[in-house]
N, C-alpha and C positions, 0 to 999 in steps of 0.2 A: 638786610642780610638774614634776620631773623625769619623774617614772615617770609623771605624766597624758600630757605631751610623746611620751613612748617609746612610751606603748600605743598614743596616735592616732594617729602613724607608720608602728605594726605596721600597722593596721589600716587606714589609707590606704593605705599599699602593697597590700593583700591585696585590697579594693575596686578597685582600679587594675589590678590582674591580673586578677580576675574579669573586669572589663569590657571589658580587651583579650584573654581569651581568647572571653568573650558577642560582641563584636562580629567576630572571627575566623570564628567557628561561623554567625554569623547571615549574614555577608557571603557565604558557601561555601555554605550553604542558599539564599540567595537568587539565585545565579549557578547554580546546580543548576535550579532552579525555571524562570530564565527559558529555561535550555538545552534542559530538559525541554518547555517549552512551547512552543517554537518546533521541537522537531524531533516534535512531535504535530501540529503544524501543517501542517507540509511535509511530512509523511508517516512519517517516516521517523526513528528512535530507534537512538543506537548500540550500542544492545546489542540481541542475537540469541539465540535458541532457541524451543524449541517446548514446548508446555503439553498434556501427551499427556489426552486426551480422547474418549468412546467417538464413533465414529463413527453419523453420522445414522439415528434411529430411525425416521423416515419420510421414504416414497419418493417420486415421483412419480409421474402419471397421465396417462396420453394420452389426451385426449377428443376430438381430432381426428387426422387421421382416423378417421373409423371402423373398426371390423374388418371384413375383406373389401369394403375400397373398391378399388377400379378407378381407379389413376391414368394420366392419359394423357396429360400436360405436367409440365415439371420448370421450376426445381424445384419441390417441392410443401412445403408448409409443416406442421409437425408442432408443435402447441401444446397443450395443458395445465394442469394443476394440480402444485405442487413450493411447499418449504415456503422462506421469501423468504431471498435473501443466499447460498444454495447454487449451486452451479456443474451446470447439467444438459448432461449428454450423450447422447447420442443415437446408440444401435448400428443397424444395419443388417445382419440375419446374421450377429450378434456381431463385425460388423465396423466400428471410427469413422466416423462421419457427418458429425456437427458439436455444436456446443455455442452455453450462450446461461445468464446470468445469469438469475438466477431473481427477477425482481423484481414486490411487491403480490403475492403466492401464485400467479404462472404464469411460461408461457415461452411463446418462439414461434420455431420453427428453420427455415429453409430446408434441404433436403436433396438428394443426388440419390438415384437411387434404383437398384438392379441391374437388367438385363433380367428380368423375370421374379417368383417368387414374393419381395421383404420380407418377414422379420420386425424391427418395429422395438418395441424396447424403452430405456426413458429411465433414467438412475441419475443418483443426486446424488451431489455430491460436497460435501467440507467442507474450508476451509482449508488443513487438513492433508494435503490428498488422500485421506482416507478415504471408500469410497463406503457410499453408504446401500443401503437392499434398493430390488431392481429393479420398473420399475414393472410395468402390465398388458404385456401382447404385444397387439401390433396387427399384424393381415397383411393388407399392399398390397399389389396388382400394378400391374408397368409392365410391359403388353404387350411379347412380344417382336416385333423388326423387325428380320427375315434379317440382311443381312449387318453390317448397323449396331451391332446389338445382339451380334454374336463379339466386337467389337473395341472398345467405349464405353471413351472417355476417362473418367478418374477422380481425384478429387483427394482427398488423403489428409495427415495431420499427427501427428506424434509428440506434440503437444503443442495440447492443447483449449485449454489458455488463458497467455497469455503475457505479461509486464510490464514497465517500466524506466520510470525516473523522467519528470518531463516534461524536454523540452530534450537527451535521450539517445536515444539512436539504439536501437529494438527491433528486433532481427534474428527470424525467424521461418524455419525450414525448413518447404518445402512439397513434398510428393512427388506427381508426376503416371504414372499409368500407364497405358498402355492406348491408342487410338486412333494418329493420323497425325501426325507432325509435319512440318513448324514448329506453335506451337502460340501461341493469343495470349492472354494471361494478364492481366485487367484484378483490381484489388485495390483495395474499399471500404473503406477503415479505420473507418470512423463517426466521423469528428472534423467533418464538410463542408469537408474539402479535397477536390481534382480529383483522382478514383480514379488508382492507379500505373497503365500499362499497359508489360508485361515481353514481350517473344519470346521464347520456349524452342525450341529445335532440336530437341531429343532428349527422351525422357521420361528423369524421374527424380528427384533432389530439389535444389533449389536455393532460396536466401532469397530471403524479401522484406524490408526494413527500411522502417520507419517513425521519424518524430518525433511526438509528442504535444506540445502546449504545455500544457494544462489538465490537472489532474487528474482521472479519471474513471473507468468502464468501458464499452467501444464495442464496438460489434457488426463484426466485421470478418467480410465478403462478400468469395470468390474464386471466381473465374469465370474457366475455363479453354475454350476452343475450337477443337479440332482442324481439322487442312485438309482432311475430310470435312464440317467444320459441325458435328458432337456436341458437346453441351458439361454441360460438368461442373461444380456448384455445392458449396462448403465455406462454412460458416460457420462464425466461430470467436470467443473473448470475448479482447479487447485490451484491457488494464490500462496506464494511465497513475496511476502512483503519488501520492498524495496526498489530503486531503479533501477529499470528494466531496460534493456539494450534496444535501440530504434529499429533494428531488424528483426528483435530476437522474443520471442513470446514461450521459448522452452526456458527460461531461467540462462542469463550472461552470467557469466564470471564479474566478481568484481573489478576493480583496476588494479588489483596486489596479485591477478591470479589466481584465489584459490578460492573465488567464489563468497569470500566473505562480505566483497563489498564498501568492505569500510573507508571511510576519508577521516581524517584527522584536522581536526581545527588549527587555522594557522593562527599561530600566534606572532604579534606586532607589538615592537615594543618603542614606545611615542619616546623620539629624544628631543624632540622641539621646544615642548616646553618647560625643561626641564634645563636645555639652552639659556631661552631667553629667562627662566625666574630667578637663576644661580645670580647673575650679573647683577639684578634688582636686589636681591635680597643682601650682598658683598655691600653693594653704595648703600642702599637704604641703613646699613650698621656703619657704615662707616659714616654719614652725613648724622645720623641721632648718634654718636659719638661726637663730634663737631657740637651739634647745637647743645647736648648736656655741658661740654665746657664752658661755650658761650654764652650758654644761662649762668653758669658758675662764677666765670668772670666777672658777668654783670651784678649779681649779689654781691659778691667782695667790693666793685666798688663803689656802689650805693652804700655798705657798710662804713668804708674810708669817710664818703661825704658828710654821714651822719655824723660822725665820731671828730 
């Protein structure tokens, strides 16, 4: 009886560690899981790096304009074929134009364009910023006009596409060159808020900042206008961090509505094992109650026999 006592002890104990270290492991997976799933949600995952991968094996194609069109209004819009989810850019005499997500297998860009002979050529880009191979060559003219055409204002960006969470403030450098100043700088974010409009005195570079509320990607228009009247058109692709609606590439509403986006971690609360350990822990005191006696008993009376 003794050694039956002793072994379901051992072995109550060892069942009772099991299932306080099962429920340890499972609590820490399940707090994992929900952390996980709410920063999938929101965008945004605390861990960082990059997954090196060959860059895009196809390019894009300009089907608009045609080769040797005559344009004679700006801006002029430059659209295509590009393989979907890629970031396309758009050179002008190997020089930045504008950009524009590449969404449903095209694009569509607003541009301005030099006095004179374009060559415009489109390249995708992936993630990583690796570019794909270049597309066709298309070659515009924009007639020149005497003195207008010495001096065209110009707008220009180190940076085709730019991002920050919603509710954070996206700073953006724009660099203007060329024509007269004061200069009036109006900025379409694509979210439908009321476009910014900026004075600039002098050329050269200076920000724009934006808020985004909704997560998305927006086609951000700037439009610059010297005090001759020339005016200068950039487009550019505005990243509002978060997921993004399957149809939607101007920034969805979240699932509450109001654009915030947010998911809340569910919480689960494990009663299983908390079931089965109550019941072990009850016997296992009350059975080492039993055997403390029964070892008691037994001393007293080995005591008697002595004595």
């Amino acid at each position: 009886m003794k050694q039956t006592i002793k072994t379901y002890l051992v072995v109550t104990a060892a069942l009772i560690m099991w299932l306080a270290v099962t429920t340890i492991v499972v609590l820490w997976a399940n707090s994992l899981r929900n952390y996980l799933s709410a920063a999938q949600e929101s965008g945004s995952v605390g861990l960082e790096g990059k997954i090196n991968s060959e860059p895009p094996k196809t390019g894009a194609t300009i089907t608009l304009p045609r080769d040797g069109t005559t344009v004679t209004n700006l801006p002029t819009t430059i659209s295509g074929l590009c393989p979907t989810g890629l970031l396309v850019k758009i050179y002008k005499n190997n020089v930045f134009a504008g950009s524009a997500q590449c969404n449903n297998g095209s694009f569509s860009i607003q541009i301005d364009l030099f006095s004179g002979r374009n060559e415009l050529v489109a390249r995708v880009y992936d993630s990583l910023d690796q570019a794909g191979p270049d597309s066709n060559t298309v070659v515009v003219t924009f007639p020149l006009n005497t003195a207008i055409s010495a001096n065209r204002v110009s707008l220009t960006s180190s940076f085709a596409k730019r991002g920050a969470n919603p509710g954070q403030t996206l700073t953006w450098p724009i660099t203007i060159t060329g024509g007269t100043g004061p200069y009036a700088v109006t900025v379409d974010w694509g979210d439908g808020k009321t476009a910014d409009i900026i004075s600039q005195a002098f050329p050269g570079t200076f920000n724009i900042t934006h808020v985004y509320d909704s997560p998305g990607v927006y086609n951000v228009v700037i439009r610059a206008t010297d005090k001759s009247g020339t005016i200068a058109f950039l487009q550019l692709v505005g990243v509002a961090n978060g997921a993004v609606g399957q149809n939607n590439t101007q920034g969805d509403k979240g699932k509450d509505g109001n654009g915030a986006g947010e998911t809340k971690p569910e919480v689960k609360i494990l009663w299983q094992p908390t079931v089965i350990t109550i019941p072990l822990i009850v016997s296992s005191f009350w059975l080492g109650k039993r055997y403390e006696l029964l070892s008691l008993r037994r001393r007293l009376e080995r005591r008697e026999d002595i004595s």
